[in-house]
Structures are given as C-alpha cells and as structure tokens.
PAKOL-606374 format. One record per residue (C-alpha): residue in three letters; x, y, z. Coordinates in Angstrom, 2 decimals, m for minus. Layout:
N
+-----+---------+---------+---------+
:   r :      px :      py :      pz :
+-----+---------+---------+---------+
: ala :       X :       Y :       Z :
...
+-----+---------+---------+---------+
END
This chain:
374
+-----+---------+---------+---------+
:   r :      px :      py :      pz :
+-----+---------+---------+---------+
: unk :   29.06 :   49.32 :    5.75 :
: unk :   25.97 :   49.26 :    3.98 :
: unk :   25.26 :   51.34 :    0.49 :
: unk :   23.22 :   53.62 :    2.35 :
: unk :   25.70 :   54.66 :    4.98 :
: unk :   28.34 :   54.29 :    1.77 :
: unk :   26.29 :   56.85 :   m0.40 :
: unk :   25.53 :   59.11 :    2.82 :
: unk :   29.76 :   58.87 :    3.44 :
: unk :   30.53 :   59.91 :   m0.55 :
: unk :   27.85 :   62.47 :   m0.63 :
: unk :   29.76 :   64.08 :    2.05 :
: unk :   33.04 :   63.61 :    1.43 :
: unk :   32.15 :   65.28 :   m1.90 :
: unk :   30.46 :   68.10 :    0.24 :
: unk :   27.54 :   67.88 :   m1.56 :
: unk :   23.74 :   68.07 :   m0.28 :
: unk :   20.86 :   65.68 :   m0.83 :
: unk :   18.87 :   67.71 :   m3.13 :
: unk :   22.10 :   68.14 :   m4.81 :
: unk :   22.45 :   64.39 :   m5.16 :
: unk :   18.75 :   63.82 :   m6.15 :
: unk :   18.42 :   66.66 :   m8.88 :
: unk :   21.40 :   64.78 :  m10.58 :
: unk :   19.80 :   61.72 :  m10.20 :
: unk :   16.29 :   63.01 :  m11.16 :
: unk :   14.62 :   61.92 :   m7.78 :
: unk :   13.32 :   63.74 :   m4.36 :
: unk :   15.72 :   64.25 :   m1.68 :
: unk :   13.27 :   62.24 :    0.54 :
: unk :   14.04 :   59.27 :   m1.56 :
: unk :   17.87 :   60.18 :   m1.31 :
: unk :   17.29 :   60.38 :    3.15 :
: unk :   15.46 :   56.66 :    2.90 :
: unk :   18.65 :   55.12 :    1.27 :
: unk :   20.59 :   56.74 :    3.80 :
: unk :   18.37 :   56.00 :    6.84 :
: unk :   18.87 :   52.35 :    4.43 :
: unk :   15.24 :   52.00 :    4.55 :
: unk :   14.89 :   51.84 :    1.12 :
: unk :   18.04 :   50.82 :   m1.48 :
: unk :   18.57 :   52.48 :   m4.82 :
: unk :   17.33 :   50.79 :   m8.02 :
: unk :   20.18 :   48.37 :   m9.70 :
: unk :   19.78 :   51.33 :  m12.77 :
: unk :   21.00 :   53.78 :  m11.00 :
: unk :   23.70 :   52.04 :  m10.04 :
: unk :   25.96 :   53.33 :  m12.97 :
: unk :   24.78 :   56.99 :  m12.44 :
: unk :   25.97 :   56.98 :   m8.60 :
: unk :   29.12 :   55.16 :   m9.35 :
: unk :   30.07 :   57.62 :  m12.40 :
: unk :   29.03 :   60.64 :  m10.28 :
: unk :   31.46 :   59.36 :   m6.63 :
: unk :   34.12 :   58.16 :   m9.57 :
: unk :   33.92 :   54.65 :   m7.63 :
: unk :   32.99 :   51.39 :   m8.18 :
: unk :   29.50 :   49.79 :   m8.04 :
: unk :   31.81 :   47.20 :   m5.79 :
: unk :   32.27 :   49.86 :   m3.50 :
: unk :   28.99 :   51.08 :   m3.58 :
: unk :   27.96 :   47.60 :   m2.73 :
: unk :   30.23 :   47.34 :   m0.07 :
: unk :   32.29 :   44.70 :   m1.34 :
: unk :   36.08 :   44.48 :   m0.06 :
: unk :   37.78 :   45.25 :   m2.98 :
: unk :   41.20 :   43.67 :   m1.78 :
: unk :   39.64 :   41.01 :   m0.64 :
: unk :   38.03 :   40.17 :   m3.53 :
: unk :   41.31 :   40.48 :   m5.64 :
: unk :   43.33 :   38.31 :   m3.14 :
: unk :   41.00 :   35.77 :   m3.71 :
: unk :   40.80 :   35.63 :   m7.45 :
: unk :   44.91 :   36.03 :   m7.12 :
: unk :   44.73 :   32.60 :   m4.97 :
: unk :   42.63 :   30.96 :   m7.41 :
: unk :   44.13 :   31.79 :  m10.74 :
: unk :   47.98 :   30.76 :   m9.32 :
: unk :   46.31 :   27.28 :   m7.99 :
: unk :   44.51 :   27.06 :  m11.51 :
: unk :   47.94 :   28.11 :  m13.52 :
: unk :   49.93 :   25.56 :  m11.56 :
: unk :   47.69 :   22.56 :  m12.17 :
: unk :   47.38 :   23.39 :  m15.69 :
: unk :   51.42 :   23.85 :  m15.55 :
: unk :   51.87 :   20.15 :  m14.09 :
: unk :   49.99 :   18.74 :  m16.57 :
: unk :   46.45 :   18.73 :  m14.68 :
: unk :   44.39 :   20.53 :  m16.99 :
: unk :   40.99 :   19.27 :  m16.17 :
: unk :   41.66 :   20.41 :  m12.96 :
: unk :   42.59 :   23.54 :  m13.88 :
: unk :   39.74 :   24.29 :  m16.09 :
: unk :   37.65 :   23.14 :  m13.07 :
: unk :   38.89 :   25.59 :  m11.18 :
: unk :   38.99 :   28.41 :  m12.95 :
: unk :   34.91 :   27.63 :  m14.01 :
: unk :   34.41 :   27.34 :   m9.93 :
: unk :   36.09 :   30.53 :   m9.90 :
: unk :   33.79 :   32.65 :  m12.07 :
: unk :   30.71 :   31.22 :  m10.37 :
: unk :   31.89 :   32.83 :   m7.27 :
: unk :   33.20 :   36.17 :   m9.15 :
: unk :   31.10 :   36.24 :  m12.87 :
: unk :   33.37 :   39.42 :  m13.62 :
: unk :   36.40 :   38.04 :  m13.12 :
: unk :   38.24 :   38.89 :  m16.26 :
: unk :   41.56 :   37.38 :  m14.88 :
: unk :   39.80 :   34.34 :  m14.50 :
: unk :   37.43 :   34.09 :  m17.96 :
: unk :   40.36 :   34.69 :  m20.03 :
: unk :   42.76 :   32.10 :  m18.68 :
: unk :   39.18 :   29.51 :  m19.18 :
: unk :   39.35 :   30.63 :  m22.17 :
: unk :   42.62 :   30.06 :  m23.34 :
: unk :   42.83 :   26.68 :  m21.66 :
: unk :   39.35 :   25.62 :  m23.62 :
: unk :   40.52 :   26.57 :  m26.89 :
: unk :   42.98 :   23.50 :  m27.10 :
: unk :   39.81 :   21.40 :  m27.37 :
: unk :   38.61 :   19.89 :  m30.54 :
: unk :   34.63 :   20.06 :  m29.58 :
: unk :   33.11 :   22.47 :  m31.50 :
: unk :   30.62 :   23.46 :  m28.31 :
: unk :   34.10 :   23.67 :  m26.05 :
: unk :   35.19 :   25.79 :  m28.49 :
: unk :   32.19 :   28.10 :  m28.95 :
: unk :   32.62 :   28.53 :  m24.74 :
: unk :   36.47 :   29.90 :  m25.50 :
: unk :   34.59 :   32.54 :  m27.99 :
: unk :   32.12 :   33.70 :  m25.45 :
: unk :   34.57 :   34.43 :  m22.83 :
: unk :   36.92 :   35.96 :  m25.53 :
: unk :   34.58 :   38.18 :  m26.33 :
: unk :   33.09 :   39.05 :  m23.14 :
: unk :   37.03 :   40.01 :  m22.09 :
: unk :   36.85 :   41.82 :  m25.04 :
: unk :   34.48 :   43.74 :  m24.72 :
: unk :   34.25 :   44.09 :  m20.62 :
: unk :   38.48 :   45.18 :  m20.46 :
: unk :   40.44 :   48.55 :  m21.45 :
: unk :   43.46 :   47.16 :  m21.28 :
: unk :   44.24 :   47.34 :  m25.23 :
: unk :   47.38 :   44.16 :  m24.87 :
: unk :   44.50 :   42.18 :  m22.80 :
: unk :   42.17 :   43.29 :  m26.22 :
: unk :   44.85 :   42.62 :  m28.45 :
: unk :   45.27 :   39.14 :  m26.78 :
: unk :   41.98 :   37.99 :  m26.52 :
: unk :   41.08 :   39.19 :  m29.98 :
: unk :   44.46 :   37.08 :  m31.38 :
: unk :   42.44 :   33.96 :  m29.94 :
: unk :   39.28 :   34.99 :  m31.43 :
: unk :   40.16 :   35.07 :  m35.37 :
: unk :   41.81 :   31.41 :  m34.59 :
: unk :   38.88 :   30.04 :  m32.84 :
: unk :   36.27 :   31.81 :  m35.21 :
: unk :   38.45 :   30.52 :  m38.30 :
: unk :   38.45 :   26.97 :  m36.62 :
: unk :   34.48 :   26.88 :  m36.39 :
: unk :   34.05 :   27.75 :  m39.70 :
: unk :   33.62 :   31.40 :  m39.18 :
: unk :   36.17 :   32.85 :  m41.20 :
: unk :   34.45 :   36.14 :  m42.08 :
: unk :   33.95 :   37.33 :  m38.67 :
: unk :   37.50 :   36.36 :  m38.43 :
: unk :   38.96 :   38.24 :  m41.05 :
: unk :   36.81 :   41.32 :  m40.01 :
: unk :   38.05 :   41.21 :  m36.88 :
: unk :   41.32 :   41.09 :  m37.70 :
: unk :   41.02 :   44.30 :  m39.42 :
: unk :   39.77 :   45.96 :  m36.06 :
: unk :   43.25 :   45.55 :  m34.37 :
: unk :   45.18 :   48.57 :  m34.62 :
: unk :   48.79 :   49.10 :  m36.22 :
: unk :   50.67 :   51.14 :  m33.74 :
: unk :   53.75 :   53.32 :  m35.25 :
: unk :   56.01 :   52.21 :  m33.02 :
: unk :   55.69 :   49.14 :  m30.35 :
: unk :   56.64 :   49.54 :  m26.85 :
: unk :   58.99 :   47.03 :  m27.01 :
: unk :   60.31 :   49.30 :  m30.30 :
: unk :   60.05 :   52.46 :  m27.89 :
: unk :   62.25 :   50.78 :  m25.50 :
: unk :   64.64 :   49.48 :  m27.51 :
: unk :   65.42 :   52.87 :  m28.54 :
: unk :   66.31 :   54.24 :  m25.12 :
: unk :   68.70 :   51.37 :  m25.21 :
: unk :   72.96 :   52.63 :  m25.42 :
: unk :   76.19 :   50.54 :  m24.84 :
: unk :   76.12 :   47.62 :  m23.52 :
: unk :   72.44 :   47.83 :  m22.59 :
: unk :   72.27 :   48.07 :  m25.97 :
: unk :   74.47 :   45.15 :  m27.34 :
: unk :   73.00 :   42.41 :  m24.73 :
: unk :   69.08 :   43.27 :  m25.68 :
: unk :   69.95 :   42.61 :  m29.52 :
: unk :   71.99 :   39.37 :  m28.71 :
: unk :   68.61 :   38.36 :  m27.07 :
: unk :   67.18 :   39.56 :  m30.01 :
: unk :   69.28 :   37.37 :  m32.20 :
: unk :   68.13 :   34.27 :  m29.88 :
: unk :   64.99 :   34.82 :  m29.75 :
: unk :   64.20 :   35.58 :  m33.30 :
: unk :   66.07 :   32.60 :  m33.86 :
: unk :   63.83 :   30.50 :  m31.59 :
: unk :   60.99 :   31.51 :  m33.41 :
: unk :   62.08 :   30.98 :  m36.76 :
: unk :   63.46 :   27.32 :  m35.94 :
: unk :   59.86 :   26.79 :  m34.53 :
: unk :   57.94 :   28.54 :  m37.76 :
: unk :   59.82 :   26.25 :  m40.23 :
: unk :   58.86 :   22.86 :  m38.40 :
: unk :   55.55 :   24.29 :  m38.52 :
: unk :   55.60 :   25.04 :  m41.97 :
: unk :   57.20 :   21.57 :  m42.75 :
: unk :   54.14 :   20.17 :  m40.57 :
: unk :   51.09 :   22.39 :  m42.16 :
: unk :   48.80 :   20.43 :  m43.81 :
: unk :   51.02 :   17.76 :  m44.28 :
: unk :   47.82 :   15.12 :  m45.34 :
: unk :   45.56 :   17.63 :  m46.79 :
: unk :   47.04 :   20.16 :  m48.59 :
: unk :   51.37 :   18.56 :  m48.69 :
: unk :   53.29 :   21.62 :  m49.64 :
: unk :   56.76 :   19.32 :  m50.10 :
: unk :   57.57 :   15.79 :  m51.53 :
: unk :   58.88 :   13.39 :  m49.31 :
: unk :   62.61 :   14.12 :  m50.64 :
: unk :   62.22 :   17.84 :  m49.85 :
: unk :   60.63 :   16.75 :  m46.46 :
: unk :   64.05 :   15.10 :  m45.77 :
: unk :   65.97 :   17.94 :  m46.93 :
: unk :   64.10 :   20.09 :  m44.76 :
: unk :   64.43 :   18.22 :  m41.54 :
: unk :   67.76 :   18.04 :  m41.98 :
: unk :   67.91 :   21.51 :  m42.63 :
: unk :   66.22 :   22.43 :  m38.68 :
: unk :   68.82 :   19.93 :  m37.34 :
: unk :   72.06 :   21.39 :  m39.07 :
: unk :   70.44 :   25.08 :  m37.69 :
: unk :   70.15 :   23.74 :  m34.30 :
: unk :   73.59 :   22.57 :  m34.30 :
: unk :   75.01 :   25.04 :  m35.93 :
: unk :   73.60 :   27.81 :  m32.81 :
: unk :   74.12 :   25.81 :  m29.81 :
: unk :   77.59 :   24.69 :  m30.81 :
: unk :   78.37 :   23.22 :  m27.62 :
: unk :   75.51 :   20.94 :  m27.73 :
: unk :   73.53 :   22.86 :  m24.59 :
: unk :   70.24 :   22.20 :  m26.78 :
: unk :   67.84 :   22.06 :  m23.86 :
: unk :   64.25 :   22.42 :  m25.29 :
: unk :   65.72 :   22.85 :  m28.85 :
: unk :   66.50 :   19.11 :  m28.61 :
: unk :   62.90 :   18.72 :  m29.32 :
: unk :   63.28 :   19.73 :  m33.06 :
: unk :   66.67 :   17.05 :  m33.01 :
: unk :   64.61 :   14.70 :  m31.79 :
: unk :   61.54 :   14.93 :  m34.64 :
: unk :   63.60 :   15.43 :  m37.15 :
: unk :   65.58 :   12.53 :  m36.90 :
: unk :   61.85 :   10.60 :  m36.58 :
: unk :   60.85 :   11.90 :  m39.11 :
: unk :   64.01 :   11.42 :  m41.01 :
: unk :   63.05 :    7.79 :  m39.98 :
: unk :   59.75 :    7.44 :  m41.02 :
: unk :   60.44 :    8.74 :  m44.78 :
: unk :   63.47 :    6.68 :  m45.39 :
: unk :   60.89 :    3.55 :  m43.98 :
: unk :   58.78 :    4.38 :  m46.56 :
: unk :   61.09 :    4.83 :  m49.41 :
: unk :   62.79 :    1.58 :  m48.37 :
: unk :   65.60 :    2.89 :  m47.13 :
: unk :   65.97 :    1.00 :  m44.05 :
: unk :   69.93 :    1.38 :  m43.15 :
: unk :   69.27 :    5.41 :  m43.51 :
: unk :   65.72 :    4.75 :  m41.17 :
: unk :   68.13 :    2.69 :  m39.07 :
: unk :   70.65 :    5.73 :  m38.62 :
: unk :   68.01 :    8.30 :  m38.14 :
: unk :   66.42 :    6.22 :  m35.23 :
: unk :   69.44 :    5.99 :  m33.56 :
: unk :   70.21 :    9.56 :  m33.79 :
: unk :   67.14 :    9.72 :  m32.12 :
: unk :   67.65 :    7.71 :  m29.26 :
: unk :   70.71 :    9.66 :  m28.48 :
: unk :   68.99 :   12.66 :  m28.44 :
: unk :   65.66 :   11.42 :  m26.72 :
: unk :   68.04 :   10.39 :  m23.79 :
: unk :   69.91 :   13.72 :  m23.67 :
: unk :   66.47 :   15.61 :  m23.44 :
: unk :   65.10 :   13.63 :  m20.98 :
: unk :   67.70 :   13.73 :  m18.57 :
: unk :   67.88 :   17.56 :  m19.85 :
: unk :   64.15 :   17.98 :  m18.98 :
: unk :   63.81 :   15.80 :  m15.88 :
: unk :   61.99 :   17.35 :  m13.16 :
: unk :   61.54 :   20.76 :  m15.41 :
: unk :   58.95 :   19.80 :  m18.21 :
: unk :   55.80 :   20.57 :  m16.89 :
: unk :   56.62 :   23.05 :  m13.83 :
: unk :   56.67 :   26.74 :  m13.09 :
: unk :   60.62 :   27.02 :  m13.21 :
: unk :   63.65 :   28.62 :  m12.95 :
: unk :   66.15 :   26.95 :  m14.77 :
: unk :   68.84 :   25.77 :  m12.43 :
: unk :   72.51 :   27.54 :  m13.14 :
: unk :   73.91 :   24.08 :  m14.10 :
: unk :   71.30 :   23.80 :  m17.26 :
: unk :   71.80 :   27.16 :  m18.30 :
: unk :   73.15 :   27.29 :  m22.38 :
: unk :   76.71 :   28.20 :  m22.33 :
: unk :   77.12 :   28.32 :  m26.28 :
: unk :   77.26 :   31.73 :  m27.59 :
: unk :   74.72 :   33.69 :  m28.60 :
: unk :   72.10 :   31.46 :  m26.03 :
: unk :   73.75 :   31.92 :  m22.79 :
: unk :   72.06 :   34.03 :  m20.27 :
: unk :   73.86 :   37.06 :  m18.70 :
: unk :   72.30 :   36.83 :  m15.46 :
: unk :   69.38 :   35.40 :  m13.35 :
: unk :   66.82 :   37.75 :  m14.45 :
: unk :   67.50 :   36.83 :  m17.85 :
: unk :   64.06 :   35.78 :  m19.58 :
: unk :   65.41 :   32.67 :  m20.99 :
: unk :   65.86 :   30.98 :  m18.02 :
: unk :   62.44 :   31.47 :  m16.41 :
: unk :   59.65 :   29.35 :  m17.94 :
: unk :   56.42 :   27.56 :  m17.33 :
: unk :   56.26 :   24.22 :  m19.54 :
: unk :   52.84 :   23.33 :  m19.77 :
: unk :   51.67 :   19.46 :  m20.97 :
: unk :   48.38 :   18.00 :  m21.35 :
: unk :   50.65 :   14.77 :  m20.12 :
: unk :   53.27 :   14.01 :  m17.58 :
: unk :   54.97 :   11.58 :  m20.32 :
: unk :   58.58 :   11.18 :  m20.60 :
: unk :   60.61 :   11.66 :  m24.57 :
: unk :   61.29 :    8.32 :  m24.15 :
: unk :   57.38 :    7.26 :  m23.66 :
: unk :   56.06 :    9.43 :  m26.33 :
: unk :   58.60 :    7.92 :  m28.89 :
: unk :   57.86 :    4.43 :  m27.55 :
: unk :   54.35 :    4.90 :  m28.60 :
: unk :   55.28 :    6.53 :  m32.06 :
: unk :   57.19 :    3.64 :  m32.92 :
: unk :   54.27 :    0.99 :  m32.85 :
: unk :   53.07 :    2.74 :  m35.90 :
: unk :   52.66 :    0.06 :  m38.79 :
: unk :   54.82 :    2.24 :  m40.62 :
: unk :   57.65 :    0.93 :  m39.27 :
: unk :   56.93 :   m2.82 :  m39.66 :
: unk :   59.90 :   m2.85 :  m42.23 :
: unk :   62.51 :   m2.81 :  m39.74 :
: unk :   60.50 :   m3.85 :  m36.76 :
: unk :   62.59 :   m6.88 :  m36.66 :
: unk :   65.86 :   m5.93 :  m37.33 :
: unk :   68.20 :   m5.75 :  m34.20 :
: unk :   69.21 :   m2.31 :  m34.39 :
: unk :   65.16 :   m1.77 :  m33.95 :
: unk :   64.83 :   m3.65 :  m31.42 :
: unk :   67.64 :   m2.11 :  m29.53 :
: unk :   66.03 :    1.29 :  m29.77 :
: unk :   63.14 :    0.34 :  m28.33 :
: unk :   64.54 :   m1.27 :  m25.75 :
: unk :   66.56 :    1.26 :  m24.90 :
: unk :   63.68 :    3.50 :  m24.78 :
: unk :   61.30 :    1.16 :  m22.86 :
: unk :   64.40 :    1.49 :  m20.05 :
: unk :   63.54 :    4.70 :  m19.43 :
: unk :   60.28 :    5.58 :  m20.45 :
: unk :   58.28 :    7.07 :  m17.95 :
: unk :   54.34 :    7.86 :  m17.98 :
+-----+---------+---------+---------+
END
C-alpha cells in the first residue's frame, strides 16, 4: 500500500475529513487529495506530525511490514548471538554491523554491537561502543535497556579517559525504592518463598567468590593492594570457600577459581623459592584442570542447557527443577581453547624456569599437553 492510500485509509478510519487533516497540519486540503491521489508525497517533516496525529508509526506510514521487519532483525541477532557464543566473535560483530546497514534503527541490533565492541582495547573501537550506547540511550524508553546501556557507558567513558562525563552520568541513573526483583520477592510465601532465597544464597555467593578474585586481581602491577604472602593467603582463602559450598565436589564453572588459585599459588611460591610448595600447587592444578575440562567439554562456549547428569547435587547449588536459572547458560569465549591449552601456555612463562626441569614439572605438562585442545 502506498502512504497515500495509507494516509487516505487512517484519515478514514479516524472519520475525519481532509480539511480536517490539513488545518492540523497547516496545509490546503488540495495538497492533502494529491497525497492521496499519491501524486504528490508528504514532506519527510511532517512525517512526525501525521504519525503522532494516526498514533502509528512512520514505518507504517511508509508502508513497511512491521513483522516482517522484526522477524528479520530476530533472525539476525540469534545468528549474531550464536557465533559470538561459539567463540566467533568477528563474525558476530560482522553481522550485527551488516545488520544495521540494512535496519539503521535497529536498537536490538546497535546495542548487542555495542556490547561486543567494548571488549576491544582500541581506543577508536571503543569510541564506536559509546556512539551506539548512546544512540540506544537516547533512541529507547525502555528504562532496564537505559539502565543497561548507560552501565556500559560510565565504563567505556572512564576507560577513554573521560571520567567526568562518567561520573555525571552516573548520577543520572535513578534509585528506585524498591526493585522489581524486591517487589517480587515480597509476593513470595512458603515454599515459594524458601527456594527463591536458597537461590539467593547461591547466587550471592557466586558473585562474591567472583568479586574477591577480582579484587585479588585489581591492579595487581600498578597499584598492588596485597604482598605476595597475603596474595597466598587470599587464594587459598577462594579455594577453601569453594570447597567448603560445593561439598560434594560438583564445582562445574567454580572449578575455574580452583584452578587459578592453585596457579597462582604456584607462581608466588616460584618466586619466593619455594619450589616443593610451587610443586604441590601445580599439581593441584592439574587435577582440577582435568576435572573442568571433562566438566566443560562440549558446554564452554555454547547456548546450553546443562544436561541433568552435570547438574550440582551439593546443597545449597542444586537446582530444583529444569527451569531453574542455574542450569541454563550461554558461555561466551573469544577462543575455543581447552583448560588444559590455556594452562599449557601459562606455564612457558620464564617465571617458572626454577622448576622447569624438575620431574614433577615435567609431568604436569605432559599431562596437560595430553589433552590440550585448541
């Protein structure tokens, strides 16, 4: 249909005349009768006015399929989200850029660009993430989608050496009284009740365990915030919490933390000259690097449900049910590298010339070469 026969259709459905239509417009009703004979078109300006006064879109007024159009940018952002979620992230971001050229208001589309650029360390990437930020910003009601994209912004802004507009923009996010998720909670009774704040407990936990090797990690060559004695008491601290929650040792993507800590562990007691405790810590390690791997096989990287057989059984970690969060995930990886690859690679650090030689060394890295996978 074409915007004349579209404006002659919601002119009438809105039982209105067209001097009615041009006095609200501010033009002759001979101009209105040339759009609709669609020998003449309105002017893109009063675009807004006709859209605002048929409460429609200028899509619609353009005669642009609507569903169509949202099917389409549906198709592409799952194909984007799956490469980036298999480790393809070029691709991804290739798609997603194709994407906009063929739908420029995509929002959908510009902010998942934009969170996929922002992982870059080139300053002119990262000026493209704020652009698209902001345009979502500014361009969506949707106050989370706001909330989300302005989140981004104060990190990007503080990582190109913007921190002003950063802070101010910080302060432009509003402080709700209560959360939804607070809201909900409260409508919550019984055992509804007693199963949300066990996830509660587990999720709270994950973040914490997550927030302290972070902390441990922050500016660990610029600015140290521990000595290397209370870097060991710290790892060990995030292992003993690990294993002190998933008491059956059902770790699954908490092995992670085991797995750092105890190279970590390594590469202070290497420095220190401590090479029986290095010794122990790397072989720690290896048992753990094997457990996650065959753990993680087939999983890291993927949109997936985690299969009933991989499920955490120990306490406060096991899911009720399948539509239980915690068992529906999407990994992403810039690389398709195996534990036992990545750890391969860390180990050919000088650091650990020391103990390079000794046999119990060499045996971890043999071990690890066995099943290291790129």
């Amino acid at each position: 249909m074409s915007i004349g026969s579209t404006i002659k259709k919601l002119r009438r459905d809105r039982d209105m005349t067209q001097e009615q239509l041009a006095d609200f417009l501010g033009i002759t009703a001979n101009a209105v009768s040339q759009w609709e004979c669609d020998r003449t078109a309105p002017d893109i300006s009063q675009l807004p006015l006709l859209a605002n006064l048929f409460r429609v879109s200028a899509d619609v007024l353009l005669g642009i399929d609507v569903a169509a159009k949202d099917t389409r940018i549906d198709e592409i952002y799952s194909a984007a989200r799956e490469l980036s979620c298999t480790g393809h992230r070029t691709e991804a971001i290739e798609l997603y850029r194709e994407g906009l050229k063929e739908f420029p208001d995509a929002y959908k589309l510009m902010e998942e660009l934009a969170f996929e650029l922002q992982y870059s360390s080139d300053p002119a990437v990262l000026e493209e993430s704020i652009a698209l930020f902001e345009k979502v910003r500014e361009g969506v009601n949707d106050a989370d989608t706001q909330n989300y994209a302005v989140g981004n912004l104060c990190d990007l802004y503080m990582r190109v050496g913007r921190p002003e507009i950063a802070k101010n923009l910080a302060e432009t996010v509003p402080q709700p009284l209560y959360t939804r998720e607070q809201c909900r909670r409260m409508t919550l009774r019984g055992a509804e009740w007693a199963d949300d704040l066990r996830n509660q407990v587990a999720n709270d936990f994950d973040a914490f365990i997550w927030r302290l090797r972070n902390l441990i990690q922050a500016f660990k060559n610029e600015h140290p915030l521990f000595t290397d004695e209370e870097l060991l008491v710290l790892w060990q601290k995030i292992i003993s919490f690990v294993e002190l929650f998933y008491e059956n040792g059902d770790y699954g993507f908490q092995e992670q933390l085991l797995v750092q800590g105890y190279f970590w562990q390594a590469k202070l007691h290497v420095k220190h000259g401590e090479e029986e405790s290095a010794l122990d810590a790397l072989e720690k390690m290896l048992v753990h690097i094997e457990s996650f791997d065959s753990f993680s096989d087939g999983i890291l990287g993927n949109h997936v449900i985690l299969p009933r057989e991989k499920w955490p059984t120990s306490i406060l970690v096991r899911p009720k049910d399948e539509n239980d969060d915690r068992i529906s995930m999407c990994n992403s990886s810039l690389s398709t590298e195996n534990t036992a690859m990545e750890y391969l690679k860390l180990l050919s650090d000088s650091r650990f010339d020391p103990v390079r030689e000794h046999v119990r060394f060499v045996r971890v890295a043999e071990e690890l070469k066995k099943t290291a996978r790129a």
